[in-house]
ZADO-1210 file (C-alpha; in nm, 4 decimals, padded with zeros to 6 digits):
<atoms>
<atom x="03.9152" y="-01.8267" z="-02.6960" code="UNK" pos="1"/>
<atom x="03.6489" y="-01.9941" z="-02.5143" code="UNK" pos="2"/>
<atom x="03.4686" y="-02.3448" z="-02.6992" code="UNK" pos="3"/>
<atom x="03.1084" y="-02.3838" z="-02.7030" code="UNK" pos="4"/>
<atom x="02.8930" y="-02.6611" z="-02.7883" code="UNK" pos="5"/>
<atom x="02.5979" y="-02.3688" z="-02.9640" code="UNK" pos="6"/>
<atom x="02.6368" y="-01.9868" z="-03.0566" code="UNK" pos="7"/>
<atom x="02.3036" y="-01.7753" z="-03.0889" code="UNK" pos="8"/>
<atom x="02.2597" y="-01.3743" z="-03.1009" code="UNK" pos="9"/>
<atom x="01.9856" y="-01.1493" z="-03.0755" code="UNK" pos="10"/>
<atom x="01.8551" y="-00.8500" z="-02.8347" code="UNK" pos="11"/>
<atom x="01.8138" y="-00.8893" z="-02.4715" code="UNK" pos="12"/>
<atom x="01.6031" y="-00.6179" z="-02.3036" code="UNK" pos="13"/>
<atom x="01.5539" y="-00.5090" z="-01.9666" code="UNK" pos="14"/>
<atom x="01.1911" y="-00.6658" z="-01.8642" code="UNK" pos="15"/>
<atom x="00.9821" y="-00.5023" z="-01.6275" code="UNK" pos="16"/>
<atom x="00.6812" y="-00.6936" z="-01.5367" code="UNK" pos="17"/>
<atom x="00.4562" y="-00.6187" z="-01.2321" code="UNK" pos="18"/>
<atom x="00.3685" y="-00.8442" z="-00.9904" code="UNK" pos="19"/>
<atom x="-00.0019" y="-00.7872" z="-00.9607" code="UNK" pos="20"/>
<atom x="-00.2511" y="-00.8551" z="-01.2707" code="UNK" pos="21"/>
<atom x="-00.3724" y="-00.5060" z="-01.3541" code="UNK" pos="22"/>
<atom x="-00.3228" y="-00.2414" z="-01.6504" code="UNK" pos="23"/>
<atom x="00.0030" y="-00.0573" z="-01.6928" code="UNK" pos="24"/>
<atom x="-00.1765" y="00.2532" z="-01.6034" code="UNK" pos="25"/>
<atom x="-00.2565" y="00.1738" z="-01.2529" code="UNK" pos="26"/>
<atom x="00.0805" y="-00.0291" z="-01.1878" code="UNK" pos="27"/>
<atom x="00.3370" y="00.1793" z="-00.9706" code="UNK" pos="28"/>
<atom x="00.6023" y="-00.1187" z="-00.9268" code="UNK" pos="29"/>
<atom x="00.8063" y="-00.2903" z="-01.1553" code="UNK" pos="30"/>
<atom x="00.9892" y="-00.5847" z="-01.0196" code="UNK" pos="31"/>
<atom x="01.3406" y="-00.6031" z="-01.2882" code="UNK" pos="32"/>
<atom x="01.4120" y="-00.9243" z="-01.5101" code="UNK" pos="33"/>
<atom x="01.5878" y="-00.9611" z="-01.8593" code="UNK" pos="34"/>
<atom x="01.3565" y="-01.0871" z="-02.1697" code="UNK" pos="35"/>
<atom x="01.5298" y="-01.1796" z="-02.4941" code="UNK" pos="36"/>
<atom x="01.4184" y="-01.5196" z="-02.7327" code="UNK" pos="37"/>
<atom x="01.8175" y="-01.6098" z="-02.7806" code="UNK" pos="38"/>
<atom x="01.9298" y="-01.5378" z="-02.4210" code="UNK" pos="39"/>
<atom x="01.6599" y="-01.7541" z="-02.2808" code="UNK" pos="40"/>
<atom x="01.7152" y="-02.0409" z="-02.5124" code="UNK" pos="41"/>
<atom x="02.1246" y="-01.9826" z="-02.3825" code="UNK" pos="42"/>
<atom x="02.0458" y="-01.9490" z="-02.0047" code="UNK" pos="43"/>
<atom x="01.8207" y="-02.2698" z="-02.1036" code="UNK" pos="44"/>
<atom x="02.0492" y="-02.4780" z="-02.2466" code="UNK" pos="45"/>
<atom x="02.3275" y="-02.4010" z="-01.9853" code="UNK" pos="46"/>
<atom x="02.1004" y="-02.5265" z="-01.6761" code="UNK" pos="47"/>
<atom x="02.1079" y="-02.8289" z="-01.8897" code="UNK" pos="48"/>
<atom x="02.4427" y="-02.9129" z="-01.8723" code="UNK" pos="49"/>
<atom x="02.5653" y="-02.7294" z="-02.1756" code="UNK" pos="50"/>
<atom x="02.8237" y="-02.4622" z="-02.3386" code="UNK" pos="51"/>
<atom x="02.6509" y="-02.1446" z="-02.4798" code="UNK" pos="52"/>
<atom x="02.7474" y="-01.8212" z="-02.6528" code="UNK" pos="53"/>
<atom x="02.5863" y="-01.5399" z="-02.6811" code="UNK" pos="54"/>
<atom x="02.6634" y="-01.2181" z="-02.8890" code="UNK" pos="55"/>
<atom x="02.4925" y="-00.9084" z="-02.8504" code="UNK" pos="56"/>
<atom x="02.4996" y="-00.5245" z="-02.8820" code="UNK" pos="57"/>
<atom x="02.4174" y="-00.3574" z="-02.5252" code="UNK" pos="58"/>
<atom x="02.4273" y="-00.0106" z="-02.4428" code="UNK" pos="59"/>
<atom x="02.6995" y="00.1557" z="-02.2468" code="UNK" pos="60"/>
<atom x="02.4456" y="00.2002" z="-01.9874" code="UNK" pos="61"/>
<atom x="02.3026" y="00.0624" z="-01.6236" code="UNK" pos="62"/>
<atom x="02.0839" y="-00.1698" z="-01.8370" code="UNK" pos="63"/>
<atom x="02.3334" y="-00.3144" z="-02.0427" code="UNK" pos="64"/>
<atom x="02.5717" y="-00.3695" z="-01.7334" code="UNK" pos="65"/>
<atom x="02.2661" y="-00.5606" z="-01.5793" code="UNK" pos="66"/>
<atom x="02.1892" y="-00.7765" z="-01.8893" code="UNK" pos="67"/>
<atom x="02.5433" y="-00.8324" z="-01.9183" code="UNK" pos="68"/>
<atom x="02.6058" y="-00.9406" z="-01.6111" code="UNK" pos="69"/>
<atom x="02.2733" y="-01.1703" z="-01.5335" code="UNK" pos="70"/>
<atom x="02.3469" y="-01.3577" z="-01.8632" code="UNK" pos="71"/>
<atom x="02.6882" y="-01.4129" z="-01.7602" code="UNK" pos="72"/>
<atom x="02.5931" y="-01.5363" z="-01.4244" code="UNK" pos="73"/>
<atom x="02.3772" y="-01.7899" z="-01.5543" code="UNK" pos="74"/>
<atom x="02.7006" y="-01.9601" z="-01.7174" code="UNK" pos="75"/>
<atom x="02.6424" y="-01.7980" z="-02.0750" code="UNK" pos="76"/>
<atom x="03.0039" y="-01.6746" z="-02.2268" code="UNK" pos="77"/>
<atom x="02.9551" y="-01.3565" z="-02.3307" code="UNK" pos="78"/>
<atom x="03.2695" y="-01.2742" z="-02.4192" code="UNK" pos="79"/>
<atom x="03.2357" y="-01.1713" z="-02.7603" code="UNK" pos="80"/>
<atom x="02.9661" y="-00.9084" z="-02.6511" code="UNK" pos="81"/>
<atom x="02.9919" y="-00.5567" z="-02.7310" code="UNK" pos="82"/>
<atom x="02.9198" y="-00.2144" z="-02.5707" code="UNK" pos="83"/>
<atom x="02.8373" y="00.0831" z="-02.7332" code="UNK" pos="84"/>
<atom x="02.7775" y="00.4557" z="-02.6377" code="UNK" pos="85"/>
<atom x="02.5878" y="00.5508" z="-02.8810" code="UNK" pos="86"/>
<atom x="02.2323" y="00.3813" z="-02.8514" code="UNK" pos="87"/>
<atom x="02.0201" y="00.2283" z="-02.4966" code="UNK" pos="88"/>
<atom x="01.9244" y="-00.1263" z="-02.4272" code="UNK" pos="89"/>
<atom x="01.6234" y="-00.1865" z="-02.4959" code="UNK" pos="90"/>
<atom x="01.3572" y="-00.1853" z="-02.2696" code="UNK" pos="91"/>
<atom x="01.0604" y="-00.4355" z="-02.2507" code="UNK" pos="92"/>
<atom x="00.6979" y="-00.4092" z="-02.0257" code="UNK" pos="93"/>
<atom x="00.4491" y="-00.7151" z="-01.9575" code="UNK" pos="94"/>
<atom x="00.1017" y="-00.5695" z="-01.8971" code="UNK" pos="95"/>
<atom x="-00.0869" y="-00.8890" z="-01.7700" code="UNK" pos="96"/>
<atom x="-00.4424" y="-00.8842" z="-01.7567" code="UNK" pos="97"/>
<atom x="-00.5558" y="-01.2181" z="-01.6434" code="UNK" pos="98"/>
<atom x="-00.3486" y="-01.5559" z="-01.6880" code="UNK" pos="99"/>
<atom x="-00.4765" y="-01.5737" z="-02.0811" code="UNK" pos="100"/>
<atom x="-00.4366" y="-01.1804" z="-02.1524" code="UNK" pos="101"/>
<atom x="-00.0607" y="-01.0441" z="-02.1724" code="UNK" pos="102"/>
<atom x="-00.0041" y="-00.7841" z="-02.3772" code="UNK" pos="103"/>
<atom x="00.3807" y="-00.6831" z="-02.4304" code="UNK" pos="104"/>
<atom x="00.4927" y="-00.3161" z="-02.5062" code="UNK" pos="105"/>
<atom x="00.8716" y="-00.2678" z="-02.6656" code="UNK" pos="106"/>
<atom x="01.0752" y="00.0281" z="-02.6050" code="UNK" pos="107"/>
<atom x="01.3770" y="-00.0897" z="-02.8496" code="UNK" pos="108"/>
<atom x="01.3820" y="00.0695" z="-03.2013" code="UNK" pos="109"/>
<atom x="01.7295" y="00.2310" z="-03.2331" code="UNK" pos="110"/>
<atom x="01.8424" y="00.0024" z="-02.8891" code="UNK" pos="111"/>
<atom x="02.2068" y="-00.0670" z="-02.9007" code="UNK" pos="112"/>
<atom x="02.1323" y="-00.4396" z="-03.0119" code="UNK" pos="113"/>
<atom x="01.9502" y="-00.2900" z="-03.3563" code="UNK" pos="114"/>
<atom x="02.3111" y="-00.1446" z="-03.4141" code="UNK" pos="115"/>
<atom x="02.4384" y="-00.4188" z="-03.4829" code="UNK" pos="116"/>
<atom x="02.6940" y="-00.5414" z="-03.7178" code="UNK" pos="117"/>
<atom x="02.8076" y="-00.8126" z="-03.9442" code="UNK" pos="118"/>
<atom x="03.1567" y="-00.7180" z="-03.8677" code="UNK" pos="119"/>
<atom x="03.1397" y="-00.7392" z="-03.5133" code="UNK" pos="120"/>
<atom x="03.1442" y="-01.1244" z="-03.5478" code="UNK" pos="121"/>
<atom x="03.3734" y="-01.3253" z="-03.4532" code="UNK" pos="122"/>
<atom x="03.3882" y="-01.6061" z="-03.7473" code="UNK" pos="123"/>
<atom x="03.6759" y="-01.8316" z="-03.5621" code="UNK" pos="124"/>
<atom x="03.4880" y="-01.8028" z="-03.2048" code="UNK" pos="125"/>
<atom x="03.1491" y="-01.9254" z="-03.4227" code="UNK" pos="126"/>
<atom x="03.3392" y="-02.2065" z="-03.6528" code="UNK" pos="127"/>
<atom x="03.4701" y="-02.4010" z="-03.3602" code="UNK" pos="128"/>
<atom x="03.0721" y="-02.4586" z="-03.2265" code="UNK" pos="129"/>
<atom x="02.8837" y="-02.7351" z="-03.3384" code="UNK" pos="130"/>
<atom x="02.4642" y="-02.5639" z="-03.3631" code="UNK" pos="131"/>
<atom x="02.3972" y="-02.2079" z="-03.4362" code="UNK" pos="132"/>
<atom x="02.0573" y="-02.1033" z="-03.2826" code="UNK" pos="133"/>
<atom x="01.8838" y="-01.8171" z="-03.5089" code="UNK" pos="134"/>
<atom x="01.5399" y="-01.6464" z="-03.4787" code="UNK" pos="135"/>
<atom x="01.3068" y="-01.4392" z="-03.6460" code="UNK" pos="136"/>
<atom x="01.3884" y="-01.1592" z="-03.4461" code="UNK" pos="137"/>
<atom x="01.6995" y="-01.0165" z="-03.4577" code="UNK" pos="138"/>
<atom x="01.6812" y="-00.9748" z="-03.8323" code="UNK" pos="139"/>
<atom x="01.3164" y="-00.7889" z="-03.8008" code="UNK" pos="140"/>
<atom x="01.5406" y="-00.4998" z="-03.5561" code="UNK" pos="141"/>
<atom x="01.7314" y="-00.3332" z="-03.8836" code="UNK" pos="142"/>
<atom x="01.9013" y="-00.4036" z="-04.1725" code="UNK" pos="143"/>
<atom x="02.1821" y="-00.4336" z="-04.0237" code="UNK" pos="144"/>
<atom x="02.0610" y="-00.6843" z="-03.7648" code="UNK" pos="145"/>
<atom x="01.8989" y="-00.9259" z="-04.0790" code="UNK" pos="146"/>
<atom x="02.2746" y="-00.8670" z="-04.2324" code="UNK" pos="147"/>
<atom x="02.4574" y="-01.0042" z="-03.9121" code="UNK" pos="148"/>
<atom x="02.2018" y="-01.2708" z="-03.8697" code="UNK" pos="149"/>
<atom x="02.3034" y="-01.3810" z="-04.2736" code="UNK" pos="150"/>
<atom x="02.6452" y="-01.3557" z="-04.1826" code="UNK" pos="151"/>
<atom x="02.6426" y="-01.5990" z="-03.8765" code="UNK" pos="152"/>
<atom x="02.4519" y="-01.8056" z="-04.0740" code="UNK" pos="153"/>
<atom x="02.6815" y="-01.7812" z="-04.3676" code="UNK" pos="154"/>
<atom x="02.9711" y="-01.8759" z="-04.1242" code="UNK" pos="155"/>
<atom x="02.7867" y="-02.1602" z="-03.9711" code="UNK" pos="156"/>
<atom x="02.7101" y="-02.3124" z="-04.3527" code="UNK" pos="157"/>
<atom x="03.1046" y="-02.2492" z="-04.4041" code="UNK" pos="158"/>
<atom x="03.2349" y="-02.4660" z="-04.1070" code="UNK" pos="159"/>
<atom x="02.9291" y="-02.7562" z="-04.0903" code="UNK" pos="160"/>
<atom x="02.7483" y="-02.6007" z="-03.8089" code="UNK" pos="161"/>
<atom x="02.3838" y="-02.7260" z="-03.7617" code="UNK" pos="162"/>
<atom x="02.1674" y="-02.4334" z="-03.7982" code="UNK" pos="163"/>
<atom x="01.8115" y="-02.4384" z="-03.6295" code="UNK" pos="164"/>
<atom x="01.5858" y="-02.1924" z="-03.6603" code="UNK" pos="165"/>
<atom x="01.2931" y="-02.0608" z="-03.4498" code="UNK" pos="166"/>
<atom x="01.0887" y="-01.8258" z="-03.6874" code="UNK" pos="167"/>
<atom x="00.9613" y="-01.6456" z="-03.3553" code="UNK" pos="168"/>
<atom x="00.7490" y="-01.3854" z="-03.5684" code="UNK" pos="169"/>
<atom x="00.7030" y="-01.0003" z="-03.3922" code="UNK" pos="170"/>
<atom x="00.4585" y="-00.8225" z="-03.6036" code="UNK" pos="171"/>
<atom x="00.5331" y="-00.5322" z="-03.4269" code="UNK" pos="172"/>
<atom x="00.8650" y="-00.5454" z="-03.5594" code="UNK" pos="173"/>
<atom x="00.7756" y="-00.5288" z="-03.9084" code="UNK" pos="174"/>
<atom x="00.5508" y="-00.5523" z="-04.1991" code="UNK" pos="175"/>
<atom x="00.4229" y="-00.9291" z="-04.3025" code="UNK" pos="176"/>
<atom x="00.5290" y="-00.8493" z="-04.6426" code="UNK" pos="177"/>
<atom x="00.8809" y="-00.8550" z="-04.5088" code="UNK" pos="178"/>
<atom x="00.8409" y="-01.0617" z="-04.2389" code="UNK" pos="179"/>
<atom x="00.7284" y="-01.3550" z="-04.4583" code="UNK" pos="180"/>
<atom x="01.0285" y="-01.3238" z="-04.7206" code="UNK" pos="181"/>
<atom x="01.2746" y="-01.3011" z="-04.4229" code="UNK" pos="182"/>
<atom x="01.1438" y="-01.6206" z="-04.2710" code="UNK" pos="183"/>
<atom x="01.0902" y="-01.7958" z="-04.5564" code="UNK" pos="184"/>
<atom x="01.4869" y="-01.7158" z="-04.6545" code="UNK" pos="185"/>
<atom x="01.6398" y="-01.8401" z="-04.3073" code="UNK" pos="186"/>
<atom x="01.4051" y="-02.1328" z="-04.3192" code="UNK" pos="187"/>
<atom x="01.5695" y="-02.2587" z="-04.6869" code="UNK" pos="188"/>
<atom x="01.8787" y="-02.2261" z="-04.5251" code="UNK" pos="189"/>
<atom x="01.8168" y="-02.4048" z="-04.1753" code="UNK" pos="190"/>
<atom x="01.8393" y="-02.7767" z="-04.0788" code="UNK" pos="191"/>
<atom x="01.5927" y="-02.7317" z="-03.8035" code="UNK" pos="192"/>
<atom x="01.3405" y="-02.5180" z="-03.7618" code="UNK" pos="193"/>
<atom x="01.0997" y="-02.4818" z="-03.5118" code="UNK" pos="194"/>
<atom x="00.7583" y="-02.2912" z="-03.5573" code="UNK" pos="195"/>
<atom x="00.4542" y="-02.2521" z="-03.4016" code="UNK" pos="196"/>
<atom x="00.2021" y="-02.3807" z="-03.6324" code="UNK" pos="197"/>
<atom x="00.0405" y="-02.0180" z="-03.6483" code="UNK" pos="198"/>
<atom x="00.3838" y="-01.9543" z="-03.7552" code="UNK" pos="199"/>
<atom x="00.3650" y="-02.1952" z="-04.0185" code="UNK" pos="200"/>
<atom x="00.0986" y="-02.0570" z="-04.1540" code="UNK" pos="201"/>
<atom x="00.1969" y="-01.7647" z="-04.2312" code="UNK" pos="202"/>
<atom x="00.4986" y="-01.8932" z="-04.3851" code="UNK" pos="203"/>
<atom x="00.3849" y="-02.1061" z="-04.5667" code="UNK" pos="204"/>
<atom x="00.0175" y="-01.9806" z="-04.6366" code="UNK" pos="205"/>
<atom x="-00.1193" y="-02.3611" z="-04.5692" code="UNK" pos="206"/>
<atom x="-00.3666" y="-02.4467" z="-04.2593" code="UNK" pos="207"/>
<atom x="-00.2954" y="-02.8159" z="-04.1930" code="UNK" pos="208"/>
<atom x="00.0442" y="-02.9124" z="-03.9783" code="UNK" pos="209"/>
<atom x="00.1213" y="-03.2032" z="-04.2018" code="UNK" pos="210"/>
<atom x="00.0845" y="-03.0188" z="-04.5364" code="UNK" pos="211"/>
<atom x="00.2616" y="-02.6767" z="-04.2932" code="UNK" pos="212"/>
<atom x="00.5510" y="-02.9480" z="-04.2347" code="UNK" pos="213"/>
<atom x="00.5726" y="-03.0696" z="-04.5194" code="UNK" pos="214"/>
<atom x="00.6413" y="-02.7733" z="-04.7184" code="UNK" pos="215"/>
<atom x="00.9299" y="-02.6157" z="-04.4613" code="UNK" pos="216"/>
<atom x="01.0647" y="-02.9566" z="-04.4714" code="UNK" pos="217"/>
<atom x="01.1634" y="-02.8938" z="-04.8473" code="UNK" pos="218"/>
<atom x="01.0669" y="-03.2850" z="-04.9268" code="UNK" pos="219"/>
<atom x="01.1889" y="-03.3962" z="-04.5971" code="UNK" pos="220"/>
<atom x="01.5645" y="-03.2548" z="-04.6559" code="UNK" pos="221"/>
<atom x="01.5280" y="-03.0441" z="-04.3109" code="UNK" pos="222"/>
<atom x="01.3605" y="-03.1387" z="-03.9715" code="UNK" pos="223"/>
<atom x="01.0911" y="-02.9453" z="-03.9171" code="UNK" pos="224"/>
<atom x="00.9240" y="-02.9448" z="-03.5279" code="UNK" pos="225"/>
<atom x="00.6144" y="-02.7784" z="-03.5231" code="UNK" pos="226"/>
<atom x="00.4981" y="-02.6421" z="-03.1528" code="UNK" pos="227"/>
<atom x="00.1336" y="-02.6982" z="-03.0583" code="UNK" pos="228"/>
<atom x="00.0809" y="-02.5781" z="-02.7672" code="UNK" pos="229"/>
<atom x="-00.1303" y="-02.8186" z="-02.4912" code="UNK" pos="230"/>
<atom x="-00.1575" y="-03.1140" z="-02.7307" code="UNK" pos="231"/>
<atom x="00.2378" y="-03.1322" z="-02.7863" code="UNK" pos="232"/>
<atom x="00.4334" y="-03.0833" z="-03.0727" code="UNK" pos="233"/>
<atom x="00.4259" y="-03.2732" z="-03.4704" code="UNK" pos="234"/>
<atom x="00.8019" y="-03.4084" z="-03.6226" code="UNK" pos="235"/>
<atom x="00.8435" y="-03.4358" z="-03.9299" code="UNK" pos="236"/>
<atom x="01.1620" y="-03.5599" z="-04.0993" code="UNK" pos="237"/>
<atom x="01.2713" y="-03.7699" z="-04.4030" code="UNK" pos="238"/>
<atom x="01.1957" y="-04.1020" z="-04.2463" code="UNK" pos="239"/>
<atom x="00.9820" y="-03.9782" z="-03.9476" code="UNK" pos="240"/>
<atom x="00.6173" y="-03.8273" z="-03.9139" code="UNK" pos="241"/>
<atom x="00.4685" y="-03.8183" z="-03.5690" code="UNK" pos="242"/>
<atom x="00.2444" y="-03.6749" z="-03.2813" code="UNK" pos="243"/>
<atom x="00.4390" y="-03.6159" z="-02.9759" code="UNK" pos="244"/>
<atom x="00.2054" y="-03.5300" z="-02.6830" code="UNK" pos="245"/>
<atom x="00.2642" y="-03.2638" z="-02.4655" code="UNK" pos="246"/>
<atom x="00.2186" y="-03.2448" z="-02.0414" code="UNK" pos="247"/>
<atom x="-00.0246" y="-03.1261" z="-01.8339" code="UNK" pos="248"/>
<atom x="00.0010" y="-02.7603" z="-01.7076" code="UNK" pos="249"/>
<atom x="-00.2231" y="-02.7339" z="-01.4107" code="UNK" pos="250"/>
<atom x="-00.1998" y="-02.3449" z="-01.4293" code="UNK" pos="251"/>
<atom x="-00.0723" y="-02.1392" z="-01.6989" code="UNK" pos="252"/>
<atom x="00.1356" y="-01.8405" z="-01.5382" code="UNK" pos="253"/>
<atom x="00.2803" y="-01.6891" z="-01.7848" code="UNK" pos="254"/>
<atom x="00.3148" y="-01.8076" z="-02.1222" code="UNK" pos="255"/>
<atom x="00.6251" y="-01.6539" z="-02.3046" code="UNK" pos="256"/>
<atom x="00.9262" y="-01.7911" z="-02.3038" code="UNK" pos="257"/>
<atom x="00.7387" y="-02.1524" z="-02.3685" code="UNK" pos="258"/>
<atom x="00.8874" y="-02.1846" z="-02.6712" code="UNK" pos="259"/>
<atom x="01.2250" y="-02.0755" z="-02.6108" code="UNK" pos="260"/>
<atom x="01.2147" y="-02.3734" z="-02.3257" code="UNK" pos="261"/>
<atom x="01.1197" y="-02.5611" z="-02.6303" code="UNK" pos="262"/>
<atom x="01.3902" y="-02.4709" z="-02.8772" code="UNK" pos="263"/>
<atom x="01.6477" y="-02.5138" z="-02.5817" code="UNK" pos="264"/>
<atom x="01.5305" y="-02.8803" z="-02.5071" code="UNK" pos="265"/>
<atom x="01.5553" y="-02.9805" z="-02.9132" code="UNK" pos="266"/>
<atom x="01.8922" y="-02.8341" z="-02.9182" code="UNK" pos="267"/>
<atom x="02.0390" y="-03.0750" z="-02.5769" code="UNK" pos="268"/>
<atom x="01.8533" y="-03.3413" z="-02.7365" code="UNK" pos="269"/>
<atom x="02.0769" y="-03.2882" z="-03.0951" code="UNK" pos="270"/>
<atom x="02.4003" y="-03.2274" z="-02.8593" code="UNK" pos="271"/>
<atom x="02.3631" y="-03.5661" z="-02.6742" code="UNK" pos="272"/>
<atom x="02.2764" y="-03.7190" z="-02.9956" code="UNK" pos="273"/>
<atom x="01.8979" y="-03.8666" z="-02.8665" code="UNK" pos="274"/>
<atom x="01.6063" y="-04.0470" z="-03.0769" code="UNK" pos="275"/>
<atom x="01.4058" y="-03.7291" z="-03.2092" code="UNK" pos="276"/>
<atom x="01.1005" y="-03.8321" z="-03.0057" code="UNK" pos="277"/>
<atom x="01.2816" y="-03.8716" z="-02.6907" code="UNK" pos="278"/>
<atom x="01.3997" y="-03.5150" z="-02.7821" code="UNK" pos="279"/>
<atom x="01.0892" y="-03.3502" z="-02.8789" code="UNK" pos="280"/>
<atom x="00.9037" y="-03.5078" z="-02.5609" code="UNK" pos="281"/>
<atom x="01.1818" y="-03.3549" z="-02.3325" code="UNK" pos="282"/>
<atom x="01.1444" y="-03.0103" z="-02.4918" code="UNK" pos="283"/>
<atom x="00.7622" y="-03.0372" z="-02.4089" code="UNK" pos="284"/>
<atom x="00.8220" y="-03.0945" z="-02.0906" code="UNK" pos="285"/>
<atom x="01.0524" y="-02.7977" z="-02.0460" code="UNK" pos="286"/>
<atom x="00.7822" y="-02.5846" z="-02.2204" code="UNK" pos="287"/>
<atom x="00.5223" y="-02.6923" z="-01.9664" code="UNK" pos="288"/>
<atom x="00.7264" y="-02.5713" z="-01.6708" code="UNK" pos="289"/>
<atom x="00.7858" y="-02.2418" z="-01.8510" code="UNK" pos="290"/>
<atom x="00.4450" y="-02.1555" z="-01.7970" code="UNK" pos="291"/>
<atom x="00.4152" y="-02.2273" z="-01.4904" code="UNK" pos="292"/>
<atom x="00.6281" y="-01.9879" z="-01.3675" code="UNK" pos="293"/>
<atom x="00.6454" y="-01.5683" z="-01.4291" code="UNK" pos="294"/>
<atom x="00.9190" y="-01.4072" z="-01.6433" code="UNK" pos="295"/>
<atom x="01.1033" y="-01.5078" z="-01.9111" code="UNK" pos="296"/>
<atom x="01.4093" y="-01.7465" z="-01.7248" code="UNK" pos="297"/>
<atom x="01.2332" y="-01.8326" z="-01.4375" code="UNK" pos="298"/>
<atom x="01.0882" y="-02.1723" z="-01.5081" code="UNK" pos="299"/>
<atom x="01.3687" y="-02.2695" z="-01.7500" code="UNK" pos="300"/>
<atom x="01.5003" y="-02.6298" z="-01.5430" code="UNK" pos="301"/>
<atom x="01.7922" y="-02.8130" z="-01.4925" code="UNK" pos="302"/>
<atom x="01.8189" y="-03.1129" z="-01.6765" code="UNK" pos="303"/>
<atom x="01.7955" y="-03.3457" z="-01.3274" code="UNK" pos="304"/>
<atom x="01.4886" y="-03.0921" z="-01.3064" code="UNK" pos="305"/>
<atom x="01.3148" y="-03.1787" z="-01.6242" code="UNK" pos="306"/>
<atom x="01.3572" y="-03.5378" z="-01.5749" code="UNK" pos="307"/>
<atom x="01.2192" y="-03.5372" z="-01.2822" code="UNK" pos="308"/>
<atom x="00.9199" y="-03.3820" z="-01.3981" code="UNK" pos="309"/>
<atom x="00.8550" y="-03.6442" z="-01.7336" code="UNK" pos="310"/>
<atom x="00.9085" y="-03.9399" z="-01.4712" code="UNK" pos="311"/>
<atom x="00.5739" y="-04.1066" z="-01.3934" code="UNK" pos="312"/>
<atom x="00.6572" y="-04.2182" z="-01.0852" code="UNK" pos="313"/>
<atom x="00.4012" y="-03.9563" z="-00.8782" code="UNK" pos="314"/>
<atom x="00.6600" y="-04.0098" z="-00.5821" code="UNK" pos="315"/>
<atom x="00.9374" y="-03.8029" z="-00.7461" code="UNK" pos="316"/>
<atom x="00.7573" y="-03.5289" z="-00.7604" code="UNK" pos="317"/>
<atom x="00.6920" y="-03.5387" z="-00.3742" code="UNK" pos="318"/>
<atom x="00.7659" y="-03.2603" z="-00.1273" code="UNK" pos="319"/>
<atom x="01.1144" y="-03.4354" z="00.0500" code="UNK" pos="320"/>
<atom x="01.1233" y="-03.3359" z="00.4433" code="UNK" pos="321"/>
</atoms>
């Protein structure tokens, strides 16, 4: 059985996203990618320098086999990955109208990955990892998805696993009602978590990010991160409330995936065991290249890469000849 430092799970689709900026309608090519909130944050925390699983259902199709194999080749074990016959992979389209206006259309309800079950996890393959990386996602799919994303959490709570949670709300998925009480459950049950502060909101029904943070925090007995876009990012822990300023993106490209950068860069930063401001300014930084670049992977850096790109010294970043 292979060791890893973090297990996450979740649905991976095919992306197709054109090259040109133009409406679906009058788009005739479709340049291939994978999308998917887990496998970016794995792909992202293997370029920087770490061990990653990844579980998912694909289907038994060309898709899956693509998926399958791209996460795979971007160092991600997926060996505890299934296959099944009797659903598609999902299927994902980026419609981008100018660099501000991307509208995202899903072709995944009843996708192989919304078949998932609790079963089909492997409990010793999680125990032996030291994070679990969950989102708001995977549980909005189907029931059975929210019951396998309970499970690995209930596994992870069994063996001492650090659980961090990026709430990663998809309206589109399903109904706020539910979507509220489904975040709000992970979130009691997380030592992390990670929203946007429009996500925190809605959680938590509060406007202000220290009264947001405050109130996920659960009187400062989890850390709570809270993404803000340009200006950076807010911590807020037991001993710790701060500002943590974010980097300047001369161009916005394409802006998801930001926050998957994000959620990969807090994770390396509890692996190597890092002040949480040296942490949080490092998953900035990996946020701001993110959206630089188009498609979901893409910008996602090495660590030598990221480094390079926080140093102040304007000569690093030089073209070398």
């Amino acid at each position: 059985m292979n060791q890893v430092d973090v297990f996450t799970l979740g649905e991976t689709m095919v992306l197709f996203q054109p090259e040109q900026m133009a409406p679906l309608d009058y788009v005739s090519h479709f340049p291939k990618k994978i999308g998917g909130a887990e496998s970016n944050v794995a792909i992202g925390l293997a370029r920087l320098g770490h061990s990653v699983g990844w579980f998912s259902q694909l289907g038994e199709d060309p898709f899956g086999r693509y998926v399958h194999k791209t996460i795979r080749g971007e160092g991600v074990d997926v060996s505890t990955c299934r296959f099944t016959s009797e659903a598609p992979t999902g299927l994902l389209f980026k419609e981008q109208l100018s660099p501000e206006d991307l509208n995202v259309y899903y072709y995944r309800q009843g996708s192989a990955a919304s078949l998932m079950q609790p079963g089909q996890l492997d409990e010793d393959y999680i125990a032996q990892a030291k994070i679990l990386h969950v989102t708001g996602i995977t549980p909005a799919l189907s029931e059975s998805g929210y019951q396998t994303v309970m499970k690995a959490i209930q596994i992870a709570e069994e063996n001492g696993l650090t659980i961090v949670f990026d709430p990663n709300l998809r309206l589109k998925l399903w109904t706020e009602e539910k979507a509220k009480k489904v975040l709000n459950e992970i979130a009691s049950k997380a030592d992390v978590i990670l929203p946007g502060l429009d996500e925190g909101q809605f959680m938590t029904g509060l406007k202000h990010v220290e009264e947001v943070a405050e109130q996920l925090s659960d009187h400062g007995n989890k850390t709570v991160i809270i993404k803000l876009g340009s200006e950076g990012s807010y911590i807020h822990t037991k001993n710790q409330q701060s500002y943590v300023h974010g980097f300047p993106v001369k161009q916005v490209v394409d802006p998801v995936g930001a926050g998957d950068g994000f959620a990969a860069g807090v994770i390396s930063g509890l692996l190597r065991e890092e002040p949480i401001e040296t942490t949080v300014r490092r998953a900035n930084a990996i946020g701001a290249m993110v959206v630089g670049m188009k498609g979901d992977i893409e910008g996602l850096p090495s660590f030598y890469a990221v480094e390079r790109f926080m140093s102040p010294n304007e000569e690093h970043r030089d073209v070398k000849r």
